[in-house]
N, C-alpha and C positions, 0 to 999 in steps of 0.2 A: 662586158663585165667578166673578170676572170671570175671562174670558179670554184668555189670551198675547199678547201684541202678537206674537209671531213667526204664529201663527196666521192673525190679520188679515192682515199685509204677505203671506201665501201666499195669501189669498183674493183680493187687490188685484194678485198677481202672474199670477193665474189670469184673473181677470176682464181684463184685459189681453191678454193671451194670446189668448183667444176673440174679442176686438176686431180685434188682428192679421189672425187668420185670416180675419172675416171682407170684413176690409178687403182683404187677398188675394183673396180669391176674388171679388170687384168687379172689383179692381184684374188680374184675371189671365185673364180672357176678350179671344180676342183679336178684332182687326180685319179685318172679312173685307171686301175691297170686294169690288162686283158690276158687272159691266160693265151698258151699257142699249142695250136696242135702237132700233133708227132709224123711224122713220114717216114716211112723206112729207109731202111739202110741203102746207100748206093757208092758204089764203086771209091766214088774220093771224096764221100765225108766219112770222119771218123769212126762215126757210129749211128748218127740220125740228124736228121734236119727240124728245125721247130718252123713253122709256119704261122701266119694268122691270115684272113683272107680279109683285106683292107675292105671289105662292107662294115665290117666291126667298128674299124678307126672312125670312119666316116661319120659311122651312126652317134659316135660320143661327141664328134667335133660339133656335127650341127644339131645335137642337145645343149653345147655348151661347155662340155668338159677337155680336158687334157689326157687322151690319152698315152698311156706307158707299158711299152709290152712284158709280160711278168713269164720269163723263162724257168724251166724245173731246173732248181737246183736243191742238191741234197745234203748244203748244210743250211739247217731251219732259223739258226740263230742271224744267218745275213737275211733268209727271206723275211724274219720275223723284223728284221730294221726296217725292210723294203714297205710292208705292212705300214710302218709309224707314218709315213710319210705318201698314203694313197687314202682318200676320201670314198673309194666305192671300189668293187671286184666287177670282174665279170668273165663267166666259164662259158666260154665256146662249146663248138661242135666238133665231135672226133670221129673215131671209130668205135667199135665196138667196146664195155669195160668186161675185164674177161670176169666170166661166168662164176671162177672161186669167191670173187667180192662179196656175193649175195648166195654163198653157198651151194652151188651149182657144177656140174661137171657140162663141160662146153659139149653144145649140138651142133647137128650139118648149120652152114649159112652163115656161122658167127667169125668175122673177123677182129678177133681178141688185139686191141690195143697194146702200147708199149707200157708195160706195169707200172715201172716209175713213173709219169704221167698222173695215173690211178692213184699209187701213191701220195706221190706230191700233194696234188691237189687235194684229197681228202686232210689231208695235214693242212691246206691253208683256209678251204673254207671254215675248219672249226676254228683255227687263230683269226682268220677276220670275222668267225661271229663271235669269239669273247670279246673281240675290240670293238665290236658293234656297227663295224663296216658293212653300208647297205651291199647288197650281192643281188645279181640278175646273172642266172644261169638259164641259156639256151639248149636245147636238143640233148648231147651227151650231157650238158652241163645239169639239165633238171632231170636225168638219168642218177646222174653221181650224187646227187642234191638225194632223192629217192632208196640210192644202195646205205650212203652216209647213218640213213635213220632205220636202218635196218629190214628196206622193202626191198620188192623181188620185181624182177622185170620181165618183160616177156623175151628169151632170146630172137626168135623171129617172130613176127606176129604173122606173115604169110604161111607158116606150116603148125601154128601152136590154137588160134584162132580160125573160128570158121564163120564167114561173112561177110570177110571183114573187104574194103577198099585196098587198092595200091598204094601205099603210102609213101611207095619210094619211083615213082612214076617221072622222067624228066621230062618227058612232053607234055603233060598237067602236072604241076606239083601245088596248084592251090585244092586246097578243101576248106568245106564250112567248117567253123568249130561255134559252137554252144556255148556261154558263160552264163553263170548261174547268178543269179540276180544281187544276192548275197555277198558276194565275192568281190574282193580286190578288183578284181581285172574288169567287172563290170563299171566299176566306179571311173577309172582310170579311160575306158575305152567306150562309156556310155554306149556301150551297145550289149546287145542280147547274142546276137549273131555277124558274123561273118568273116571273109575270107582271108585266109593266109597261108605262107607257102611254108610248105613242109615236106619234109623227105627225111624217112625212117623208117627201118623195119623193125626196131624193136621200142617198147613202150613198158610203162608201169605196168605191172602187173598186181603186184599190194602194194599200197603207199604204205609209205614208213611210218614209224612212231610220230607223233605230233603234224601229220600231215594230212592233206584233205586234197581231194581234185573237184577243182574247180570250174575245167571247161574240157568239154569232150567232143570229141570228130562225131559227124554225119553217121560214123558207122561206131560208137560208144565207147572207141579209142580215149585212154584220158589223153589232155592235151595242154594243162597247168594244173600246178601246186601251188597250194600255200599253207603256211603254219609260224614259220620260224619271222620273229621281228627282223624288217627293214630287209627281205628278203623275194625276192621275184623267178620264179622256174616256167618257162613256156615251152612246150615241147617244137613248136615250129619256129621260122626264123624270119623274126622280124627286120633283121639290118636288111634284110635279099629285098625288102619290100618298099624300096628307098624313095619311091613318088608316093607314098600311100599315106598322107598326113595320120591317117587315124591309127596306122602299127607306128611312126612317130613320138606319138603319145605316152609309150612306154618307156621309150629312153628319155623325153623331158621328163618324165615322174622321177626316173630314175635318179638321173642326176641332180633333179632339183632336193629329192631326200639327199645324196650328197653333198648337196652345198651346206647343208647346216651344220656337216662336220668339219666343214673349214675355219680356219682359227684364223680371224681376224691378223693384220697385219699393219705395222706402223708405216706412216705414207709421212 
């Protein structure tokens, strides 16, 4: 017996259907730019090299997103387009932010960053928080997050602090860190405790206006922030920790708060 043409037309309506979705689901990962850090000068670049160190890339691809590297440039009105068109931020790790940010005259230890950099980036994290672009700043990045709202950092913490651990150790660079039950990062990481890699010798010293710490090292170091909406700062680095499903956690949070600022698309 042949069969219904109404049958068919529901098989052609299904298959369709499945096409959709998965044209959706292409279509629906979003754009996460990354900032990139500065290198000095050498021989036969102009002036400097912008780097990013592909643990970053990585870490967006297998949460899910699209990463795009977001270079300093010093007209605001192209980075502010660049902006319209990215679903989440993300500030790396650098060098040092020089000491005038947070009103300071530089000490022995500090190797002060390329300014513009500093610059720049303070100019985009406040245009991606009036657009409401979620942001996950790592190491320098929840440094600058901390100068931004008017706090003070420790320039070294090995000659300013007394105590305290190696924080910049490359033959151990894990330590415990603390989160406070309260907190974001407890939620997101259902843990109280434990390990992740970090390297740095300089740290919060006052958090800034509307900010709070949330999770501190073994030795009372803070080690995240939080305050500002749709907004994530960890002092150590989770991309470096790429087999560790549970520092993982953080970039799926991350990104999945960025999906919801993707704007639907006709399939």
């Amino acid at each position: 017996m042949a069969r219904a043409p109404g049958g068919q037309l529901v098989k052609k309506r299904r298959r369709k259907q499945k096409r959709r979705v998965r044209r959706r689901r292409l279509t629906g990962k979003p754009i996460i730019g990354i900032t990139c850090e500065v290198h000095k000068l050498k021989p036969y670049f102009s002036e400097f090299e912008l780097m990013c160190d592909y643990r970053y890339v990585r870490a967006i691809i297998r949460a899910g997103g699209i990463p795009v590297l977001v270079p300093i440039n010093p007209l605001r009105r192209d980075s502010a387009r660049l902006l319209d068109h990215l679903n989440g931020l993300v500030f790396i790790g650098g060098a040092d932010i020089p000491p005038t940010f947070y009103g300071e005259k530089t000490k022995k230890k500090v190797a002060p960053m390329y300014r513009g950099r500093t610059y720049f980036e303070m100019w985009l994290y406040r245009a991606a928080q009036r657009k409401g672009i979620p942001i996950l700043a790592i190491c320098y990045g929840m440094q600058l997050l901390n100068v931004i709202y008017g706090g003070k950092l420790y320039q070294d913490m090995s000659t300013q602090v007394k105590g305290i651990r190696n924080h910049v150790s490359k033959r151990n660079p894990m330590e415990r860190v603390y989160l406070q039950e309260d907190s974001l990062y407890y939620k997101i990481f259902k843990k109280k405790t434990m390990m992740v890699h970090c390297q740095h010798h300089q740290a919060v010293k006052v958090p800034g206006k509307s900010l709070r710490i949330t999770a501190y090292a073994d030795d009372g170091m803070p080690e995240a922030l939080e305050g500002p909406p749709r907004t994530f700062a960890v002092q150590w680095h989770p991309e470096r920790q790429e087999k560790d499903p549970v520092q993982q956690r953080l970039f799926r949070h991350f990104i999945a708060l960025a999906r919801t600022g993707v704007r639907p698309r006709r399939v």
